[in-house]
C-alpha positions in Angstrom: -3.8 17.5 -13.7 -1.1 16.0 -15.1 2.1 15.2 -13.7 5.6 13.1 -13.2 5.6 9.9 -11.4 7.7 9.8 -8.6 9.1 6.5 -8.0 11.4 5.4 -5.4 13.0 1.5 -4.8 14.7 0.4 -1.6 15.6 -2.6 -0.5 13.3 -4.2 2.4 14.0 -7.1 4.9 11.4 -8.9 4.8 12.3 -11.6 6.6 9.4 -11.3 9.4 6.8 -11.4 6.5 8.2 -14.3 4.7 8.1 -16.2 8.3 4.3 -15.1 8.8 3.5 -16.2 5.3 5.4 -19.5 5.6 3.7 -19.9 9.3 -0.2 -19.2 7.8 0.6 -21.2 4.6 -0.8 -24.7 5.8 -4.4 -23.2 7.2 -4.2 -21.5 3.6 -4.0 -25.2 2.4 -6.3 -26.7 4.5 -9.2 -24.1 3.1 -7.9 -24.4 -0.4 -6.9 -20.7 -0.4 -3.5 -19.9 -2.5 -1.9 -17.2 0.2 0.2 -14.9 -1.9 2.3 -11.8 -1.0 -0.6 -9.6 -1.8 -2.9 -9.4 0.8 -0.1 -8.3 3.0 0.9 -5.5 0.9 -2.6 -4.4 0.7 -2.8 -4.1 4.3 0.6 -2.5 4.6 -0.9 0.6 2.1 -4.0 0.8 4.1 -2.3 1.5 7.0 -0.1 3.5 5.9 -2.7 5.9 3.9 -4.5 5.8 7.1 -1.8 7.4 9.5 -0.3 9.2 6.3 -3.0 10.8 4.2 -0.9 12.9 1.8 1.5 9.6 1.0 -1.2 9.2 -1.9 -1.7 12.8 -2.9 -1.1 15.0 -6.2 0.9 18.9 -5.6 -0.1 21.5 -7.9 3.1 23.8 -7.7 1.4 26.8 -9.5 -1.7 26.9 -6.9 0.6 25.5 -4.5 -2.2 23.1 -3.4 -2.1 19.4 -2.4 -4.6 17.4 -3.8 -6.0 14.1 -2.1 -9.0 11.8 -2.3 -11.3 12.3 -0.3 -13.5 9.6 1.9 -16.7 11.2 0.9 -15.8 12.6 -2.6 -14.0 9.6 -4.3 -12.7 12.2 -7.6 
């Protein structure tokens, strides 16, 4: 099924998530762990997926059928 990417960009305070990572950053240093951006984000699509299923899901116009991966079939 092939398809256009729809891509979107808005600007985002994060202010609150640079404090967080700034506050966590010296534990990260004590266990030798480099804390980057990423393991926020990650959590931020989880969550998000989780409450919003279809945010990650493919539309077929002619069937007029949403596609979306499934927890128990993962393609």
């Amino acid at each position: 099924m092939a398809g256009s990417p729809c891509e979107r960009f808005r600007r985002v305070d994060v202010t609150g998530l640079v404090a967080l990572r700034r506050h966590l950053q010296p534990e990260a240093e004590r266990r030798r762990v480099r804390l980057t951006y990423l393991p926020f984000i990650i959590k931020a699509a989880i969550q998000t997926l989780k409450e919003f299923p279809y945010f990650n899901a493919s539309l077929d116009l002619a069937q007029q059928t949403f596609y979306r991966l499934q927890p128990d079939r993962p393609f």
